[in-house]
C-alpha positions in Angstrom: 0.0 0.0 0.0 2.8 2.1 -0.4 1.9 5.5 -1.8 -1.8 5.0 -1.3 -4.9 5.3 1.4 -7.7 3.8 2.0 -10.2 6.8 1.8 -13.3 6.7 3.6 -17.1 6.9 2.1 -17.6 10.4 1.1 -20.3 12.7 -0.7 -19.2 13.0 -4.5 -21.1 16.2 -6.1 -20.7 15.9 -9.8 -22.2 19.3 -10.5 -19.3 21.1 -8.2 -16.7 19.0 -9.8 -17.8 20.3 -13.4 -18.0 23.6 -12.0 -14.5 23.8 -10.2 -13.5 22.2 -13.8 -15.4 25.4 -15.2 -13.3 27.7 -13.1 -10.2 26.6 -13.5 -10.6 26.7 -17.1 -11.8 30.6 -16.4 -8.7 31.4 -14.5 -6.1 29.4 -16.3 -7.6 30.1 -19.8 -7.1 27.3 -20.7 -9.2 26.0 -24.0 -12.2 24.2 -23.8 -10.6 21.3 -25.8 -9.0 20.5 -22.6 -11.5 18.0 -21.7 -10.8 16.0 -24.9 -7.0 15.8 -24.1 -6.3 12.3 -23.4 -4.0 13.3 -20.6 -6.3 15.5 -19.1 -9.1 12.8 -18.9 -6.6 9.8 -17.2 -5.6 12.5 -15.1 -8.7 13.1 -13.6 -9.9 9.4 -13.5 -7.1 8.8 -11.8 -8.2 11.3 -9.2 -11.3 9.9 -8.9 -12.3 7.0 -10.8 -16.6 7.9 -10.9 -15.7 11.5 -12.3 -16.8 11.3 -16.1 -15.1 14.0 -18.0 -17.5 16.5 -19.6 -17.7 17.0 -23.4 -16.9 20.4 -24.8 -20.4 21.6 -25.6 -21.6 20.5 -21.5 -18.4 22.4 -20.4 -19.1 25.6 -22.3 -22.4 25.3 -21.3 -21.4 25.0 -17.6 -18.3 28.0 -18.4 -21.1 30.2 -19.5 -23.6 29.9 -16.3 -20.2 30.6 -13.9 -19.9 33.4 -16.6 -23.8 35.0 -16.1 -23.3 34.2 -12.3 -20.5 36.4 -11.7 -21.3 39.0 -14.1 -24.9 39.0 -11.9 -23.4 39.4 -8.8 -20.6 42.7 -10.0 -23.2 44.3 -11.1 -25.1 43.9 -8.3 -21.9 44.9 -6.2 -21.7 48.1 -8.5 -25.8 48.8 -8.3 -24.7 49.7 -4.8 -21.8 51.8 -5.3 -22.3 55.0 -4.5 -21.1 57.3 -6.9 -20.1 56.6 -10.1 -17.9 54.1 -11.8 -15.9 53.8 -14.9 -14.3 50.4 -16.6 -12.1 50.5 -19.6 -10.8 47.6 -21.5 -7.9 47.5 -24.0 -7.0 45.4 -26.3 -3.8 45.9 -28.5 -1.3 43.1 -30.1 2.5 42.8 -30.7 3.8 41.9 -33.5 5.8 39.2 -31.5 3.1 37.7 -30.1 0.4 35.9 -31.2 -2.1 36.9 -28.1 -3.6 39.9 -27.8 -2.5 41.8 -24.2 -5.2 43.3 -22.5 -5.5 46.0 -20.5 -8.2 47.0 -18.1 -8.5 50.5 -15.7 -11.0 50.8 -13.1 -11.7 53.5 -11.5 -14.2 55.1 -8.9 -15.6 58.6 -8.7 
């Protein structure tokens, strides 16, 4: 047994697991295409055998509700702000790079 453990019974939530998946794609950027990387998917049935990996299409699905969820709840946050609020986004390439670099200013009044 060297190198494992016996783990005990436990509550496994399939919908958190897809969403934590959803997140971590969000943060990491990394593509939705992930979840058909063979790696990726013997990976996480190695983590836990009952996980089934999501295809694209449910993952995108699941990436855009964390998506409406979030953006529901900052503009919630800035419906209470007093004052007034201004966001700016940029978007500008190099021509070494083949990613755009963004920029974003935020700023309070």
């Amino acid at each position: 047994m060297q190198g494992k453990q016996e783990l005990s019974t436990g509550i496994y939530d399939a919908e958190n697991s897809k969403k934590e998946l959803s997140h971590a794609i969000i943060l990491h950027e990394y593509p939705l295409s992930i979840v058909d990387h063979i790696g990726f998917i013997r990976y996480s049935t190695s983590l836990r055998p009952i996980f089934q990996v999501p295809c694209r299409n449910t993952i995108k699905k699941e990436t855009l509700k964390v998506y409406n969820m979030e953006r529901s709840s900052t503009l919630k946050l800035l419906e209470n702000l007093e004052g007034r609020v201004a966001i700016t986004f940029d978007l500008w390439t190099s021509s070494n790079k083949k990613k755009g670099i963004y920029g974003c200013h935020f700023s309070l009044h």
